[in-house]
N, C-alpha and C positions, 0 to 999 in steps of 0.2 A: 927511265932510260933503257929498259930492256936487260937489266944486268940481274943474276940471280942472286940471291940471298944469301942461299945455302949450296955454294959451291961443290962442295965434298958432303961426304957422310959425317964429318969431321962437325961440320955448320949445323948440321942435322938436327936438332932436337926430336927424339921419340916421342910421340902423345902416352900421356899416362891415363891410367885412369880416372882421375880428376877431371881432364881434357874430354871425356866423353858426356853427350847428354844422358840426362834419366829417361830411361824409358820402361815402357808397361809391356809386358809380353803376353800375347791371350792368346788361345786354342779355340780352334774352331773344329768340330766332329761333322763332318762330311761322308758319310758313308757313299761305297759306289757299288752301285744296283748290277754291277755287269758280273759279279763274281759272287758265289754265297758267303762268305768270308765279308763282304765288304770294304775290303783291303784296295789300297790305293799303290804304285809303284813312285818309289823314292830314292832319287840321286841314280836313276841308271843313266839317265844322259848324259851324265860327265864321261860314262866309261866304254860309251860306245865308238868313237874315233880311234882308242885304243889299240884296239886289232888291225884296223886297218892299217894302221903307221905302225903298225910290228910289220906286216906282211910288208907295205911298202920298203921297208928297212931291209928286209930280209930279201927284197927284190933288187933292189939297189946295189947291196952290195956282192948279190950273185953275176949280176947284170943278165938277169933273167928279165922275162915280159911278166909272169904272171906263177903261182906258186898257190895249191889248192889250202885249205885253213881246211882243218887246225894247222898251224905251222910245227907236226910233230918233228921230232930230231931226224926219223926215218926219209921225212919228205923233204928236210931243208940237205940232209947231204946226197938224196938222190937229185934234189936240180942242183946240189955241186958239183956234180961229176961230170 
């Protein structure tokens, strides 16, 4: 009938650990030929939109167009002025 279960957080039941499957965890060594190191880069895509939605933020609430990065303290209160 389309009605939910678990209404609130209240209805909620947390999964435990029990609740999860077993699983195997393996490594795989991949070296990459572009670097002498062989070194691969990890997790920087999460923290690339970062800056931009500081700058956006910092544009917004000046109601400026645009505001040069880094966003040092020098340059957010020269486009305050």
């Amino acid at each position: 009938n389309g009605q939910l279960l678990t209404a609130s957080y209240m209805d909620y039941q947390m999964p435990r650990a029990g609740d999860l499957p077993s699983f195997t965890v393996g490594h795989t060594t991949t070296p990459c030929p572009s670097n002498p190191l062989g070194i691969k880069g990890c997790g920087e895509a999460g923290a690339i939109a970062a800056p931009a939605a500081v700058i956006n933020a910092i544009t917004d609430a000046l109601g400026h167009e645009a505001i040069a990065m880094p966003a040092t303290p020098q340059a957010v209160w020269k486009a305050a002025q």
